[in-house]
Wavefront OBJ file of the C-alpha trace (Angstrom):
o trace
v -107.005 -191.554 -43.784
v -106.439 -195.158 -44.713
v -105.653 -196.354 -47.760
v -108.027 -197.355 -50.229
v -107.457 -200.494 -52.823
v -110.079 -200.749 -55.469
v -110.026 -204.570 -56.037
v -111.479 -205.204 -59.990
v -112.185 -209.341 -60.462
v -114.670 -210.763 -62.583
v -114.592 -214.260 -60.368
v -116.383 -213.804 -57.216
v -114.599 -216.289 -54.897
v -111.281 -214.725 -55.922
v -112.440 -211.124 -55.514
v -113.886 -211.821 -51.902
v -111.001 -213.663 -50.563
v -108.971 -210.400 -52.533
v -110.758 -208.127 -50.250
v -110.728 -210.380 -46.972
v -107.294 -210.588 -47.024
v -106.588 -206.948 -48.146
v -109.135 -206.025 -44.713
v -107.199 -207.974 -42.566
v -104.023 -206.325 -43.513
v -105.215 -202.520 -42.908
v -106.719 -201.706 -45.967
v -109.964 -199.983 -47.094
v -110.730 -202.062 -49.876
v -113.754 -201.424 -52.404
v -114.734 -204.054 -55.440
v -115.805 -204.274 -58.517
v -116.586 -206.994 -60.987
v -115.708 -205.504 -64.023
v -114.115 -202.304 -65.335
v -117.365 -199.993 -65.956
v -118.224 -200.607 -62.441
v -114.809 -199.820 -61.042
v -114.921 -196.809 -62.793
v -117.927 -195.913 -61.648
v -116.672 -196.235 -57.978
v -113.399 -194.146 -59.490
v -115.106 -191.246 -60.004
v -117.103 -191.392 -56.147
v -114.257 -192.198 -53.948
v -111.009 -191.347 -53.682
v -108.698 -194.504 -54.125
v -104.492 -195.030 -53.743
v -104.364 -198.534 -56.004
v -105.764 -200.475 -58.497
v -105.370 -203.613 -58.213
v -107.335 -205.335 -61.198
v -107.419 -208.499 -63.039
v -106.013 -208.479 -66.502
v -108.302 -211.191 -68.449
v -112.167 -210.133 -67.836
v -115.235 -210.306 -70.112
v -115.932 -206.651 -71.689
v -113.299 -204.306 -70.493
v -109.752 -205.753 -69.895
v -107.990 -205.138 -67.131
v -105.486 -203.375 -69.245
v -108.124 -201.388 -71.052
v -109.259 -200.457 -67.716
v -105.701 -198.947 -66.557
v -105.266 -197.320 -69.738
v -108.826 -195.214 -68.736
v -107.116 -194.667 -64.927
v -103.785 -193.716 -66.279
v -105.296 -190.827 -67.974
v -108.580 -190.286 -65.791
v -107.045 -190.692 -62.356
v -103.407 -190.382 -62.670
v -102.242 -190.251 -59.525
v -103.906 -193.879 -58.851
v -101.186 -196.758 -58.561
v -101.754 -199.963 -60.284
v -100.851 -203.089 -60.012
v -102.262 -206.493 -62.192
v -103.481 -209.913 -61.259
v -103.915 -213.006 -64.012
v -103.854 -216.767 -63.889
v -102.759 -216.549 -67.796
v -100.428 -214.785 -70.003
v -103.651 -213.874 -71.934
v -102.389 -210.017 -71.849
v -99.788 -209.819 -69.445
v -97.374 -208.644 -72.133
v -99.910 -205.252 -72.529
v -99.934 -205.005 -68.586
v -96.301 -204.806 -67.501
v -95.294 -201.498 -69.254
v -98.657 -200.129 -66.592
v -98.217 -201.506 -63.212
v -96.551 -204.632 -61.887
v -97.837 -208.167 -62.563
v -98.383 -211.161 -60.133
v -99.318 -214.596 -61.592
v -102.661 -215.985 -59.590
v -102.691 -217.779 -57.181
v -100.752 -215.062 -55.517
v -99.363 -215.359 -51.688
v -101.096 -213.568 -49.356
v -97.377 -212.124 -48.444
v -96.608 -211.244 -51.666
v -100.011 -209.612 -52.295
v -99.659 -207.198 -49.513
v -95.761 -206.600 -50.285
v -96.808 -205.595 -53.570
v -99.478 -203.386 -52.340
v -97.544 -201.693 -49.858
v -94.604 -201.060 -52.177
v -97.156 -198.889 -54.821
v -98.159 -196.972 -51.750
v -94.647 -195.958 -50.735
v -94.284 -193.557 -52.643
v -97.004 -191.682 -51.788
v -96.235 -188.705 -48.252
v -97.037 -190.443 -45.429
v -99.449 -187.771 -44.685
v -101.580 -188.921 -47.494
v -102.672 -192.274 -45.792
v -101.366 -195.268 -43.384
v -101.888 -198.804 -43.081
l 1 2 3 4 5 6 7 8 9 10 11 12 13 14 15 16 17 18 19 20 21 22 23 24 25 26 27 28 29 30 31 32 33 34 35 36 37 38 39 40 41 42 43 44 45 46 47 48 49 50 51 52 53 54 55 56 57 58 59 60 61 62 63 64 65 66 67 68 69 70 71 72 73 74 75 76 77 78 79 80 81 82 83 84 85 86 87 88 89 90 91 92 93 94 95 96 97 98 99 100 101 102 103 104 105 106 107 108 109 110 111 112 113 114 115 116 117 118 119 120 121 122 123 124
């Protein structure tokens, strides 16, 4: 089975060109807008990362990994911001990169939280 990237961005352009890019590389990619909807899609379909903003209106990324760390456990996570508004609470969770984020580095990062996972579990 592939593996799945839940993408969690409150700004639309940056979500979809998140998800084009994460296609084009192999992914499955699902996405939400904010952190009740991603957990909503959580608890439907199995996912291997989280890749979430940190600054959102409502739930934070960071209050949204705090819900997956205990929720969905073995989901990896990984941050995206364009401030330091809460990057400080992210790092101990997942690792950060600072928008706007290379392509490269976006799928590096990705593919390093999946490689720890058997092979068996999912390819890209």
């Amino acid at each position: 089975m592939p593996c799945t990237v839940l993408v969690v961005e409150d700004d639309d352009i940056v979500r979809d060109s998140t998800e084009t890019l994460l296609s084009s590389a192999g992914f499955d990619v699902l996405v939400a807008s904010n952190g009740d909807e991603a957990l909503s899609l959580l608890e439907e379909t199995e996912v291997q990362v989280l890749l979430t903003d940190v600054v959102m209106p409502g739930m934070s990324g960071t209050e949204l990994a705090v819900q997956v760390r205990v929720r969905f456990p073995a989901i990896k996570i990984a941050f995206m911001t364009g401030s330091n508004s809460g990057a400080a609470e992210a790092a101990p969770l997942g690792p950060l990169m600072i928008k706007p984020i290379r392509a490269g580095e976006m799928i590096d990062e990705v593919t390093r939280l999946l490689t720890a996972r058997p092979i068996s579990e999912c390819y890209i």
